[in-house]
N, C-alpha and C positions, 0 to 999 in steps of 0.2 A: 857333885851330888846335891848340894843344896837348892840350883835351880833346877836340878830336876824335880826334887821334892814341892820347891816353889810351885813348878807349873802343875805336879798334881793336884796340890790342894788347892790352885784355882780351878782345876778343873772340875774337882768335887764341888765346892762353891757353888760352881754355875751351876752343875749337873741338879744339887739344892735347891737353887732359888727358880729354874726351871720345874721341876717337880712342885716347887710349894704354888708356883703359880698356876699348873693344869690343876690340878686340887677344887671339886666341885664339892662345894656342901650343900646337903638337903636338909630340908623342913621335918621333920619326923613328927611334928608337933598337930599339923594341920588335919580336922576330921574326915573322914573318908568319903567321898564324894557318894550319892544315892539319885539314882534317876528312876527310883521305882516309881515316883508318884504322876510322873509322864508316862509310864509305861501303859497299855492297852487292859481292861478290869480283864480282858479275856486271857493276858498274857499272865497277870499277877500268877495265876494257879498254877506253880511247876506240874500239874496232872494233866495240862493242856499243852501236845504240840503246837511247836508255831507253824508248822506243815499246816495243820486244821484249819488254825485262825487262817492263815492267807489263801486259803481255798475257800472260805467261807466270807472273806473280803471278796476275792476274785466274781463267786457267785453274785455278791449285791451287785458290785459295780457293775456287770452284766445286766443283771435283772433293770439299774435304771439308768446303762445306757440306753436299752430298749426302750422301755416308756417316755424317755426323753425325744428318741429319736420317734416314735410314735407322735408323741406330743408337739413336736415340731414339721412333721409331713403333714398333720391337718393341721398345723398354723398355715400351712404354705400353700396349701389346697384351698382353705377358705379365702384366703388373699388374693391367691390368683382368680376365684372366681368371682370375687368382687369385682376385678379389672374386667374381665370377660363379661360378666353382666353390665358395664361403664362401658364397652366399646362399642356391645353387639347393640344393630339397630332399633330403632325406637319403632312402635305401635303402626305410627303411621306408613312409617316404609315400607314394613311389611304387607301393610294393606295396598300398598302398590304394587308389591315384589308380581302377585299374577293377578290377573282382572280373568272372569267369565264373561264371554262373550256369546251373546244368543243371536243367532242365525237363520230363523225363520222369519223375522222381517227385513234380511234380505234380497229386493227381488233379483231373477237371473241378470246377467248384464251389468248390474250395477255394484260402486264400490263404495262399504263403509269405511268407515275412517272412525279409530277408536285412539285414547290416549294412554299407552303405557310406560309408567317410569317417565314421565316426559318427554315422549317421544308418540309422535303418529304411528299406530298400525292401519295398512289398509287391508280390508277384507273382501276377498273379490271373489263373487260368485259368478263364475265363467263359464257361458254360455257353451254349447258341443262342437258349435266350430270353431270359437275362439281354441277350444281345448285340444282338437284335428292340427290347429295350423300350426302351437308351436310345438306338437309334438314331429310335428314335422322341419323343423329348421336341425339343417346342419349343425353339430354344435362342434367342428372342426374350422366353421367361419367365425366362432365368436369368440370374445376377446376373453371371454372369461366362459371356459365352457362348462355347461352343466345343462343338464340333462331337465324336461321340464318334469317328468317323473322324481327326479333327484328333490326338487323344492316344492313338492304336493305329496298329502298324507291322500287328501281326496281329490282328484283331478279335474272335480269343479269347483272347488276351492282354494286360490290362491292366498297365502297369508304372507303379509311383508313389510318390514320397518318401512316406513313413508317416508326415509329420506335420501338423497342420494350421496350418493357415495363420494363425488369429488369434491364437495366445500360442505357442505349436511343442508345443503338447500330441500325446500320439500316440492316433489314433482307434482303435476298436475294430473289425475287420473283419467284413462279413455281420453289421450290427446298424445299428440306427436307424430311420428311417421310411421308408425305400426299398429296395424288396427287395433285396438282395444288395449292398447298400452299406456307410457308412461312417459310425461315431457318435464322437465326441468326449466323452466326457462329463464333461469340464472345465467348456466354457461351454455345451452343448446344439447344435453344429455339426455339421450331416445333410450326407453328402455321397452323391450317388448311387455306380451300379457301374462308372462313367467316371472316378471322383475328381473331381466338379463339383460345387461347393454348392450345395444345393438351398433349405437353412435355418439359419437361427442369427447368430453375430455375424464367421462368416471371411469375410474381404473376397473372397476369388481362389479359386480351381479349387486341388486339390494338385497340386502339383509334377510332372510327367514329366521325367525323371534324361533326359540324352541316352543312348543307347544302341542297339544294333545287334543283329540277328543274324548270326553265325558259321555256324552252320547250322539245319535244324528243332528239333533240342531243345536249342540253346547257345544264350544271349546275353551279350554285353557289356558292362557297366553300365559308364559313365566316359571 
């Protein structure tokens, strides 16, 4: 019996010096912590829900993400059209962009020659059988076919870039193999009195500039 008594009271012992060591002691001494003076003047008032206040938070931040976002689409509007006024062209190009061209000084048969954008227009007042014969070409023979109705507003009126089409050589007017038409004599490029090529190495018809008339003796190239 003794060691069984023995092993008891070691094992009260230990069961002892286990319990004294879980054993937490607190401060009971220390003042009691206060976060009122961080709190919101609105929350101070126990008369005021905090339901309120964050509905009445909720509305500001609303009200200036709006103005914010207002206040930053015309920062972004005035900026971009800084750029857009920096890019679009200047004074002078526009005064090139269309030229008026007056047409009573010229006579039947003959071809002006105007400079648009840097480029020859030639303006050709086409006599009534120049205007008979190409209305008369097959345009199932030509290499680019188009109609001479197609590239006339008025059909004694030819209008058409002065250059040709296979290197931008500029043709020679009333010269070549077709009466009252057009010679290149760069590479040997025949262009009829429609500006359509008839012969040689330019792939396309010349060019018709877009353009309008203003009245019978004005037009508007551009």
């Amino acid at each position: 019996m003794s060691r069984i008594e023995a092993s008891m009271r070691s094992l009260v012992s230990l069961r002892s010096l286990l319990c004294s060591v879980n054993t937490r002691y607190a401060h009971t001494d220390l003042p009691k912590v206060s976060f009122q003076e961080y709190r919101r003047k609105k929350l101070q008032d126990p008369n005021v829900s905090a339901r309120e206040s964050v509905d009445e938070r909720r509305v500001s931040t609303f009200a200036a993400s709006f103005i914010g976002g207002v206040a930053f689409m015309y920062g972004v509007k005035s900026h971009l059209l800084h750029y857009v006024m920096f890019l679009a062209p200047s004074r002078d190009v526009l005064a090139e962009a269309q030229i008026e061209i007056a047409l009573q000084g010229i006579k039947v048969g003959k071809v002006a020659i105007m400079k648009w954008r840097g480029k020859p227009v030639f303006v050709y007042h086409r006599p009534e059988s120049t205007i008979e014969q190409e209305r008369a070409v097959n345009i199932d023979e030509l290499r680019d076919p188009q109609t001479d109705e197609e590239r006339t507003i008025k059909p004694e009126w030819l209008i058409v870039t002065g250059i040709c089409t296979h290197l931008g050589c500029v043709p020679i007017p009333n010269a070549g193999m077709i009466a009252g038409g057009f010679y290149c004599p760069c590479h040997g490029s025949h262009f009829d009195a429609s500006g359509r090529i008839r012969k040689g190495p330019a792939p396309t018809n010349m060019e018709v500039p877009q353009y309008k008339f203003l009245d019978n003796d004005t037009i508007l190239v551009g």
